[in-house]
C-alpha positions in Angstrom: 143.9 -241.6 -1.1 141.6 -241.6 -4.3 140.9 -237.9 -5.0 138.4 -238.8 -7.3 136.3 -240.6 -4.8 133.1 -239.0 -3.0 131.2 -239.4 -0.1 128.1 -237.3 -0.1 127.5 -235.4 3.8 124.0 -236.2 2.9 120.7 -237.6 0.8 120.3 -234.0 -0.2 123.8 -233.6 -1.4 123.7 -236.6 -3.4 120.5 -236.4 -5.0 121.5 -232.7 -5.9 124.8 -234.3 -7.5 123.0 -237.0 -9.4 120.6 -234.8 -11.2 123.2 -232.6 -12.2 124.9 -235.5 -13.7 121.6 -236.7 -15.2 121.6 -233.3 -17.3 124.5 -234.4 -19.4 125.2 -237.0 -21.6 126.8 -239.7 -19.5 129.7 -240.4 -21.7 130.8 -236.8 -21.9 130.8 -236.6 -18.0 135.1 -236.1 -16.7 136.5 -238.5 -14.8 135.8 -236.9 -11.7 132.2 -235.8 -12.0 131.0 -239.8 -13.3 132.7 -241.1 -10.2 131.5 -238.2 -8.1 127.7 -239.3 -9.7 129.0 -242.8 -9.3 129.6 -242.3 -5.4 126.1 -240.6 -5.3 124.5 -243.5 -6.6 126.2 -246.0 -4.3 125.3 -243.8 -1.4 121.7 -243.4 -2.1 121.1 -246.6 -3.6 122.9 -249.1 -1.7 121.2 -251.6 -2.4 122.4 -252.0 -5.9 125.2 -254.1 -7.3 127.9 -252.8 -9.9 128.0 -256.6 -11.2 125.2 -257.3 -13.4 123.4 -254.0 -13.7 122.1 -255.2 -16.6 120.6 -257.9 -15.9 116.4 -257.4 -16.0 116.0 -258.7 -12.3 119.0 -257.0 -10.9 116.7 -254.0 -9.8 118.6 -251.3 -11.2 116.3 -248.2 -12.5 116.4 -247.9 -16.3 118.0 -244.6 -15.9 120.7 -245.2 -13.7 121.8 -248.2 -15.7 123.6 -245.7 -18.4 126.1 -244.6 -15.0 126.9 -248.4 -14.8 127.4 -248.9 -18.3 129.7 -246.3 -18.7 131.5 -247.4 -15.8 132.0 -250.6 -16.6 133.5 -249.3 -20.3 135.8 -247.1 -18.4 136.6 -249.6 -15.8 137.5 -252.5 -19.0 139.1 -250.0 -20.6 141.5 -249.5 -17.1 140.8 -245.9 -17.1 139.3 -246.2 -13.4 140.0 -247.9 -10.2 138.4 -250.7 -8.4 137.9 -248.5 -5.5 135.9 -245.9 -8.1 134.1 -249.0 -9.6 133.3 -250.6 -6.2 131.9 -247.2 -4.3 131.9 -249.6 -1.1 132.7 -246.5 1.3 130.2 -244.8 -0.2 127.7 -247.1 0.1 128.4 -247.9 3.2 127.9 -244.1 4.4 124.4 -244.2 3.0 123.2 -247.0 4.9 125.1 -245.2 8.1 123.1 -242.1 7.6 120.1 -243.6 7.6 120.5 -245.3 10.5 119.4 -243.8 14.1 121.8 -245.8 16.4 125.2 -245.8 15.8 128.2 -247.6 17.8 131.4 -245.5 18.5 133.2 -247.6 15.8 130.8 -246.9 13.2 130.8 -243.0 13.9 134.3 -242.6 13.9 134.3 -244.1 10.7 132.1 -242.0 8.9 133.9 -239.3 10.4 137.1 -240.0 8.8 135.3 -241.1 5.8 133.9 -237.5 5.5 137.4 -235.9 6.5 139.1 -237.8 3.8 136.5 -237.8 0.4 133.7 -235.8 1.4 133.0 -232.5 -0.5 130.9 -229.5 -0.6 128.4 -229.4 -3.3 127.4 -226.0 -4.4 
């Protein structure tokens, strides 16, 4: 298990996270706090690809393009993961809790997701 790896227990949580990361300068964030804004982003934003953030029709806001930059130098410089580049569980929990009917499959999923990588934000 990744213990870098976040999954936010709500939109609340992760939009609290991400602002806190937007305070700093992106390239002095730890390890743990970019993927931890990293996660944030995947979860509230899942519609957004790590693969061409750059590019001008890739929909990515200005602002959370400097998170995907400086993942992508970490990521060539194999400081980080391809589960902490590719926030897939994350992701995928965002579109979960945003849904209103969920099988038994997909709860107990999110469950253990939350057991295994969620944390309390303060």
């Amino acid at each position: 298990m990744n213990p870098y790896i976040y999954i936010p227990n709500s939109m609340k949580d992760a939009g609290r996270l991400l602002r806190y990361a937007l305070a700093a300068p992106v390239e002095k964030l730890s390890k743990e706090n970019l993927i931890h804004a990293w996660c944030a982003v995947a979860y509230l934003f899942p519609g957004l690809h790590p693969d061409g953030y750059d590019d001008a029709d890739s929909g990515w806001p200005r602002i959370l393009r400097r998170f995907a930059a400086e993942v992508w130098r970490r990521a060539v410089k194999n400081e980080m993961a391809d589960d902490e580049l590719y926030a897939s569980d994350a992701q995928w929990c965002g579109l979960y809790d945003r849904m209103t009917i969920h099988t038994r499959e997909e709860t107990e999923r999110r469950v253990k997701l939350a057991a295994a990588f969620g944390k309390l934000v303060v």
